[in-house]
Jmol script that loads the backbone (N, CA, C; Angstrom):
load data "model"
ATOM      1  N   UNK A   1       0.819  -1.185   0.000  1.00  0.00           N
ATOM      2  CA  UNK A   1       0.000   0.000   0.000  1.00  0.00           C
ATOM      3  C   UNK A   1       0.873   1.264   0.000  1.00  0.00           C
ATOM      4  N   UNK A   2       2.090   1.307   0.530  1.00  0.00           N
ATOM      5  CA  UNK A   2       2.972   2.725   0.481  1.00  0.00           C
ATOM      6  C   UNK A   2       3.255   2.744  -1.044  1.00  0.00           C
ATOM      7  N   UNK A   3       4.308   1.708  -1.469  1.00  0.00           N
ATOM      8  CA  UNK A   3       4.264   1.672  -2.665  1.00  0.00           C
ATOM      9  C   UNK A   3       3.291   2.520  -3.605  1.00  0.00           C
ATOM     10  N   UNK A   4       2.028   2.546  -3.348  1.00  0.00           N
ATOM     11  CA  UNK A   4       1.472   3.477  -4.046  1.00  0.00           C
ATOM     12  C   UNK A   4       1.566   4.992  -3.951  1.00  0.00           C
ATOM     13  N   UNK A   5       2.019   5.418  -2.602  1.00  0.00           N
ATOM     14  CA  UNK A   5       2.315   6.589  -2.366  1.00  0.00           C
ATOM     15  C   UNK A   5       3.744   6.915  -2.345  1.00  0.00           C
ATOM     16  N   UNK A   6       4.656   6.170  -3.149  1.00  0.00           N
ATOM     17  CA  UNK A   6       6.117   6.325  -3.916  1.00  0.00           C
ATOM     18  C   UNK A   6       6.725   6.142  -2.286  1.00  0.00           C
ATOM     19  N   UNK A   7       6.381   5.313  -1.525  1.00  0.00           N
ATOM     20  CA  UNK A   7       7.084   4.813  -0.199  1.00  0.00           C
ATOM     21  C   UNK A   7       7.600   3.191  -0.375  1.00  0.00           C
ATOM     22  N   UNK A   8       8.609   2.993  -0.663  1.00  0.00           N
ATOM     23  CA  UNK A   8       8.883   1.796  -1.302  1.00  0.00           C
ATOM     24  C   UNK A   8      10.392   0.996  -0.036  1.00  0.00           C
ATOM     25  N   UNK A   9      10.912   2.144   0.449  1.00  0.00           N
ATOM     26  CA  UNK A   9      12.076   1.407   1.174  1.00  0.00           C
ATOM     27  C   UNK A   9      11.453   1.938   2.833  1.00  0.00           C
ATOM     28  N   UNK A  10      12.272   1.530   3.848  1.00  0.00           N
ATOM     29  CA  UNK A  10      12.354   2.278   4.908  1.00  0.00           C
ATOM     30  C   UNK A  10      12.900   3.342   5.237  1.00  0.00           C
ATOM     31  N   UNK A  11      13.718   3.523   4.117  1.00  0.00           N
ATOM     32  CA  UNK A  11      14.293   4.477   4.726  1.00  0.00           C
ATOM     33  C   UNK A  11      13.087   6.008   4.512  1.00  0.00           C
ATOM     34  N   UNK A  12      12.523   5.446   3.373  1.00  0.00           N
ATOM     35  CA  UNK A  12      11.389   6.742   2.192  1.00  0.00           C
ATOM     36  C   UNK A  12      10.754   6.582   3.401  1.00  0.00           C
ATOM     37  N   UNK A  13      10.240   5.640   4.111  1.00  0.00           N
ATOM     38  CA  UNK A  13       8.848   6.014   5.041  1.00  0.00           C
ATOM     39  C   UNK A  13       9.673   6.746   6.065  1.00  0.00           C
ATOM     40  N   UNK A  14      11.676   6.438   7.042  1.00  0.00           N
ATOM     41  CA  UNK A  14      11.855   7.146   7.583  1.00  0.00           C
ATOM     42  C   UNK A  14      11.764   8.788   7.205  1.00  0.00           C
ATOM     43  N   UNK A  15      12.226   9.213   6.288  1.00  0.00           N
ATOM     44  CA  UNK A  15      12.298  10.814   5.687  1.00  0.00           C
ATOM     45  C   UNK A  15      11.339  11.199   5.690  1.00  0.00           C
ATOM     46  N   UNK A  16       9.860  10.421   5.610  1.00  0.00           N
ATOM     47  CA  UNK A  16       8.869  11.187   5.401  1.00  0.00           C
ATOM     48  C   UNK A  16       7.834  10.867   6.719  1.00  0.00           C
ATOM     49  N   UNK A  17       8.160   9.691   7.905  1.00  0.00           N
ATOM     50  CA  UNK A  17       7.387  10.166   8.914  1.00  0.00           C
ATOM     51  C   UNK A  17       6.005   9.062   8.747  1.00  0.00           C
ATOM     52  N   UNK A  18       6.074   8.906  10.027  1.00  0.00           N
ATOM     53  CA  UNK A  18       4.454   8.127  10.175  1.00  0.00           C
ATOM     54  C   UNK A  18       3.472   9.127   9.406  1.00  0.00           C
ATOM     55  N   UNK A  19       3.644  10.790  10.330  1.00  0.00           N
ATOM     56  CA  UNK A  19       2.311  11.400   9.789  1.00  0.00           C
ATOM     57  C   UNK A  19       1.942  11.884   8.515  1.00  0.00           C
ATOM     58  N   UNK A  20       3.178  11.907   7.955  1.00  0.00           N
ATOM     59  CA  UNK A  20       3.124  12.224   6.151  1.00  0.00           C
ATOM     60  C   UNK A  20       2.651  11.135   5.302  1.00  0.00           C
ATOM     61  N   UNK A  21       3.436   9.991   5.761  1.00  0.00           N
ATOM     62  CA  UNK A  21       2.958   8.770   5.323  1.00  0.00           C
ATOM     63  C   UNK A  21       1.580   8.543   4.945  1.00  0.00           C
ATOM     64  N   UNK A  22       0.700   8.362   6.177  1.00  0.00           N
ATOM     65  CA  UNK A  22      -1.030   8.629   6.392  1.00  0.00           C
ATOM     66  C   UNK A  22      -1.585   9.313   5.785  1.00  0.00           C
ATOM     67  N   UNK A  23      -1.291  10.720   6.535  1.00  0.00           N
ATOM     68  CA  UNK A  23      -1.610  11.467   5.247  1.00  0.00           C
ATOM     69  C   UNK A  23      -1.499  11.659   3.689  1.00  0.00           C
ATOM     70  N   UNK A  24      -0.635  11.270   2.957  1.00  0.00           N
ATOM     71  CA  UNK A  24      -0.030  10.578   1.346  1.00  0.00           C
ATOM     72  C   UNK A  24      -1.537   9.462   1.463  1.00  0.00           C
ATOM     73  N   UNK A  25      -1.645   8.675   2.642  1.00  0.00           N
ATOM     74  CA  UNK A  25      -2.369   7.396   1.923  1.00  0.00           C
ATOM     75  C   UNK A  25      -3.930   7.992   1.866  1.00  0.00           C
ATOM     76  N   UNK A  26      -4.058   9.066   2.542  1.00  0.00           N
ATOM     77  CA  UNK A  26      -5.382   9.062   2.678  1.00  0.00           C
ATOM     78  C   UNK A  26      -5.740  10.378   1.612  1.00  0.00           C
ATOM     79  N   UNK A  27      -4.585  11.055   1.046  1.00  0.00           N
ATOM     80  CA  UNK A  27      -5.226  11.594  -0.073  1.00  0.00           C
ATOM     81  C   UNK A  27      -5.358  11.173  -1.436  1.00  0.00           C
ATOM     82  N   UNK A  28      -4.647  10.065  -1.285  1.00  0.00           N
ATOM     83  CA  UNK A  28      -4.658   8.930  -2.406  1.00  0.00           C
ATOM     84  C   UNK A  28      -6.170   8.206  -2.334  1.00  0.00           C
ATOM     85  N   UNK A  29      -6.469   8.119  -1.724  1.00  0.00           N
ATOM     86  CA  UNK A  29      -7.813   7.587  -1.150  1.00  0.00           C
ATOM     87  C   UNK A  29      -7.823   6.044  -1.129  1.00  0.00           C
ATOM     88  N   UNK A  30      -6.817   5.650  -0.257  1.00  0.00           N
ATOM     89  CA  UNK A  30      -6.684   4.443  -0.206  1.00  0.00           C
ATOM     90  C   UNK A  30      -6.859   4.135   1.377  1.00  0.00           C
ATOM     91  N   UNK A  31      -7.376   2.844   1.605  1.00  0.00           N
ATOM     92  CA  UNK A  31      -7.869   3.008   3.451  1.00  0.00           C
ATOM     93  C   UNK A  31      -6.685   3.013   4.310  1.00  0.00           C
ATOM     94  N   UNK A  32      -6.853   4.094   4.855  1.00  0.00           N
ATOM     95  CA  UNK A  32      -5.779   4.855   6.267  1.00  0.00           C
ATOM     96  C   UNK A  32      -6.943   4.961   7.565  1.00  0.00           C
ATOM     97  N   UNK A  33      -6.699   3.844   8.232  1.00  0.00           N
ATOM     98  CA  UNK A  33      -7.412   3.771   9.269  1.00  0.00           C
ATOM     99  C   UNK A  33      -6.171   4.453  10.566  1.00  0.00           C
ATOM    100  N   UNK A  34      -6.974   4.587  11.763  1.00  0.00           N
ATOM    101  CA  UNK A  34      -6.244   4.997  12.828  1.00  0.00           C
ATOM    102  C   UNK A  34      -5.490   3.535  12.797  1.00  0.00           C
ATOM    103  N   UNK A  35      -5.405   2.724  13.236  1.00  0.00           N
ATOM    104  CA  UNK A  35      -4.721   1.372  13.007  1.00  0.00           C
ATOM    105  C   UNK A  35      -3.342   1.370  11.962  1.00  0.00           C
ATOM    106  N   UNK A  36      -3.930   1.907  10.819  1.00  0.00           N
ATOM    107  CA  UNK A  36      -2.090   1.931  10.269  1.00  0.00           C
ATOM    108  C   UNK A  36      -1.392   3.108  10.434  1.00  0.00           C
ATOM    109  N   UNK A  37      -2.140   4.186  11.023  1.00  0.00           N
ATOM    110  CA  UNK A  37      -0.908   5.395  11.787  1.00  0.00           C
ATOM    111  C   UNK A  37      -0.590   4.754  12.905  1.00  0.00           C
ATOM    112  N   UNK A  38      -0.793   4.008  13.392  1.00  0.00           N
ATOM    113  CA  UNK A  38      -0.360   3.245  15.048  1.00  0.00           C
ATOM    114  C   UNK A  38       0.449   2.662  14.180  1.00  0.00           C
ATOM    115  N   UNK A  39       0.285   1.752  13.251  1.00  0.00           N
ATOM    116  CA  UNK A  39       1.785   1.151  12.610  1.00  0.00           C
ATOM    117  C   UNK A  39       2.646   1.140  12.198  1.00  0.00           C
ATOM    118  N   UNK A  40       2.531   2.497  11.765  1.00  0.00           N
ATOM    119  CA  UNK A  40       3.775   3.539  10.553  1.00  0.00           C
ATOM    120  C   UNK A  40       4.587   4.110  11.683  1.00  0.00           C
ATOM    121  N   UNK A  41       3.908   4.586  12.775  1.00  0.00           N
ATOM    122  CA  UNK A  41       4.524   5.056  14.070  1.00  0.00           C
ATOM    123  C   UNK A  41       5.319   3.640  14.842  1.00  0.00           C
ATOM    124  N   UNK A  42       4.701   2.983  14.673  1.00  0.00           N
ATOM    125  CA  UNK A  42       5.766   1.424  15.081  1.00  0.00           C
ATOM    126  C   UNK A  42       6.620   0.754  14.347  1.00  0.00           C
ATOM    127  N   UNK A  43       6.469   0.904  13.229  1.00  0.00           N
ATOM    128  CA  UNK A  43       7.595   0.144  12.719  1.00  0.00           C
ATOM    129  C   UNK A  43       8.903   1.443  12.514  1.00  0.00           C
ATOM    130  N   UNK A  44       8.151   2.975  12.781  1.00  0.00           N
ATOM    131  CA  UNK A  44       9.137   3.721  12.405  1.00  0.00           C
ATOM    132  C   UNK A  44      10.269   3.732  13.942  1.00  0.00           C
ATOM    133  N   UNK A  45       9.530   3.171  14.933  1.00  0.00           N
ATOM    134  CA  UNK A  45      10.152   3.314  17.128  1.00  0.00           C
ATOM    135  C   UNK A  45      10.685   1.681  17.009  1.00  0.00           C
ATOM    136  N   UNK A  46       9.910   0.974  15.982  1.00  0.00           N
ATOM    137  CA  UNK A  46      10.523  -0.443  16.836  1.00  0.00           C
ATOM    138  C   UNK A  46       9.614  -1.133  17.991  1.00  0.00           C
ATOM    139  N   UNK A  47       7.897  -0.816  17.904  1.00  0.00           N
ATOM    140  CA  UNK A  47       7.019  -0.635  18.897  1.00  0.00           C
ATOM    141  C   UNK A  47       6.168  -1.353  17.845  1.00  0.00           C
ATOM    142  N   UNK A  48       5.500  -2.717  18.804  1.00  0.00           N
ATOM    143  CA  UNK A  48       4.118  -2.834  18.591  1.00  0.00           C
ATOM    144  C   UNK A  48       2.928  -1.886  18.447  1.00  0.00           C
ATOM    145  N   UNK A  49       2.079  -1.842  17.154  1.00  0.00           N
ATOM    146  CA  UNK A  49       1.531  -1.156  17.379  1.00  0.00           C
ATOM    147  C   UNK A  49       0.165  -0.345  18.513  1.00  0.00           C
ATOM    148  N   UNK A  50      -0.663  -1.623  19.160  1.00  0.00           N
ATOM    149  CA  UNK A  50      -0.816  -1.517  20.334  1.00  0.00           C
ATOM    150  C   UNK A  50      -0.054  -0.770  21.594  1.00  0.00           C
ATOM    151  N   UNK A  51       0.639  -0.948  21.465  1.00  0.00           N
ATOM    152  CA  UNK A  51       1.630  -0.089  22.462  1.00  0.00           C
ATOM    153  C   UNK A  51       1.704   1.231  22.222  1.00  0.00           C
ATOM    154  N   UNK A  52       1.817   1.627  20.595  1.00  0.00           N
ATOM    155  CA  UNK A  52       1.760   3.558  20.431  1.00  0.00           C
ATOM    156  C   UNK A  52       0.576   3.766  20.446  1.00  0.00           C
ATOM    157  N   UNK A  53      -0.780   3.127  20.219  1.00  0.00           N
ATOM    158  CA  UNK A  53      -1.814   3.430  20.292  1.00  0.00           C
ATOM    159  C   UNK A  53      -2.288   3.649  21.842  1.00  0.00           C
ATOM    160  N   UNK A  54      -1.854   3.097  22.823  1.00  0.00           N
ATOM    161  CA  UNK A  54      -1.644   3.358  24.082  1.00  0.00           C
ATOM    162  C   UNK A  54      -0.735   4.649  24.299  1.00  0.00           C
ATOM    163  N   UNK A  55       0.402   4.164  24.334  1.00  0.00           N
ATOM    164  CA  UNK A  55       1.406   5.455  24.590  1.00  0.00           C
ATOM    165  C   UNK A  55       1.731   7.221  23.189  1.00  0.00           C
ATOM    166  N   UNK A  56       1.170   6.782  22.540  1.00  0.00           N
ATOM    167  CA  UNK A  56       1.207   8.006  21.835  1.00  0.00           C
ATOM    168  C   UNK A  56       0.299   8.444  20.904  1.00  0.00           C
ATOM    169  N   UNK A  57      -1.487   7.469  21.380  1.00  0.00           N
ATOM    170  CA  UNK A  57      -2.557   8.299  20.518  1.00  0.00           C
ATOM    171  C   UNK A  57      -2.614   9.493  20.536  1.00  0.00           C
ATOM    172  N   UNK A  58      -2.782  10.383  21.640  1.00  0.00           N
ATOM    173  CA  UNK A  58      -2.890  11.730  21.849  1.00  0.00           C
ATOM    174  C   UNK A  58      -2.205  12.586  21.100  1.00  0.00           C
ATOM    175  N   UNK A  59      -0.723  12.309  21.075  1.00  0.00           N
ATOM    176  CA  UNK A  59       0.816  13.334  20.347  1.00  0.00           C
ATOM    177  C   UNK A  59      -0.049  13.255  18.831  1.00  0.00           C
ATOM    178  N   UNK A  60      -0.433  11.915  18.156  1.00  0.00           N
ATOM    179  CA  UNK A  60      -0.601  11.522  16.616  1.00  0.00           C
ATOM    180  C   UNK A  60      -2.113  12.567  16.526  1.00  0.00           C
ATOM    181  N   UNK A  61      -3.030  12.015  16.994  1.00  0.00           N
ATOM    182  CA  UNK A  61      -4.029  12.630  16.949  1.00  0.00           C
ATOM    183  C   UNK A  61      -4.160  13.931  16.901  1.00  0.00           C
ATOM    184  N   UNK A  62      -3.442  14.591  17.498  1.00  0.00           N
ATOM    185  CA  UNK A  62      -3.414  16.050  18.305  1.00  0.00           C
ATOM    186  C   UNK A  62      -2.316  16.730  16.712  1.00  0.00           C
ATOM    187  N   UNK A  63      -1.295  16.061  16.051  1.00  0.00           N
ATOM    188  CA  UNK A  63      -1.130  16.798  15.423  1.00  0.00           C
ATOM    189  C   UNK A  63      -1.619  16.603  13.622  1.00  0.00           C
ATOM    190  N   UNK A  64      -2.406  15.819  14.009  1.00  0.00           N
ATOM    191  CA  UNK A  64      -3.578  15.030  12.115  1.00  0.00           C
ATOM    192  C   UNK A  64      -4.537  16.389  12.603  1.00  0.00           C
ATOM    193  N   UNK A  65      -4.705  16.855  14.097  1.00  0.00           N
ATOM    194  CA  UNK A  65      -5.893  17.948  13.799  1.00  0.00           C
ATOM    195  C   UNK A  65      -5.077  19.051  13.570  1.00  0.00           C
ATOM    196  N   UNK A  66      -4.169  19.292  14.163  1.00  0.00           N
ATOM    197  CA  UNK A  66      -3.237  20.443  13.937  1.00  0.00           C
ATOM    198  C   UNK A  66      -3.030  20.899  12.146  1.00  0.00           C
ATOM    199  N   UNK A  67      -3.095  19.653  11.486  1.00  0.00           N
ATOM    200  CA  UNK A  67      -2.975  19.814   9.955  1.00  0.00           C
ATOM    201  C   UNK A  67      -4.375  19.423   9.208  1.00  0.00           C
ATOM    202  N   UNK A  68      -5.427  19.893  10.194  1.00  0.00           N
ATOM    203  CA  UNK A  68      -6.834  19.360   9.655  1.00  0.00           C
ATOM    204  C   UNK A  68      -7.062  18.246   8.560  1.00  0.00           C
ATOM    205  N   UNK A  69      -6.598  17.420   9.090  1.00  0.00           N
ATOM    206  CA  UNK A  69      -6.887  16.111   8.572  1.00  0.00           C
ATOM    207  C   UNK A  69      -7.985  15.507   9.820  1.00  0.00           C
ATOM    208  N   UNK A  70      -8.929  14.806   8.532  1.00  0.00           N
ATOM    209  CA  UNK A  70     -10.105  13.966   9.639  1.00  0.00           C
ATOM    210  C   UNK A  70      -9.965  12.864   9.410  1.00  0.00           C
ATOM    211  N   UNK A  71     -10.079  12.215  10.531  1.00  0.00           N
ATOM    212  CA  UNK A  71      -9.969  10.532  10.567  1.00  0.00           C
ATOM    213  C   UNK A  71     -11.221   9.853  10.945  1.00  0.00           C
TER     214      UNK A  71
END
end "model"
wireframe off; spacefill off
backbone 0.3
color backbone group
């Protein structure tokens, strides 16, 4: 699914960030659930995603509104 949004290595998803990432997928209009920003944020820490969805919904959330994006 990155692949479609020209995210093809790790390193492309490091440079560009869980929240760019999401955002890329969801103006592509391809499904970007809260679930794969918890994952883009984990595979980018090395963190289950359960675990950032615990420890860092708020930071993610707080800045998708900051850039008025709706989820």
């Amino acid at each position: 699914m990155l692949a479609a949004v020209s995210i093809s290595s790790p390193g492309e998803l490091v440079a560009r960030g869980a929240i760019e990432a999401f955002i890329a997928l969801k103006q592509a209009g391809l499904p970007a659930s809260l679930n794969m920003l918890w994952a883009l944020e984990g595979a980018l820490s090395d963190r289950d995603w359960r675990e950032v969805a615990r420890d860092d919904k708020l930071r993610l959330l707080t800045e998708l509104e900051a850039r008025g994006v709706k989820v």
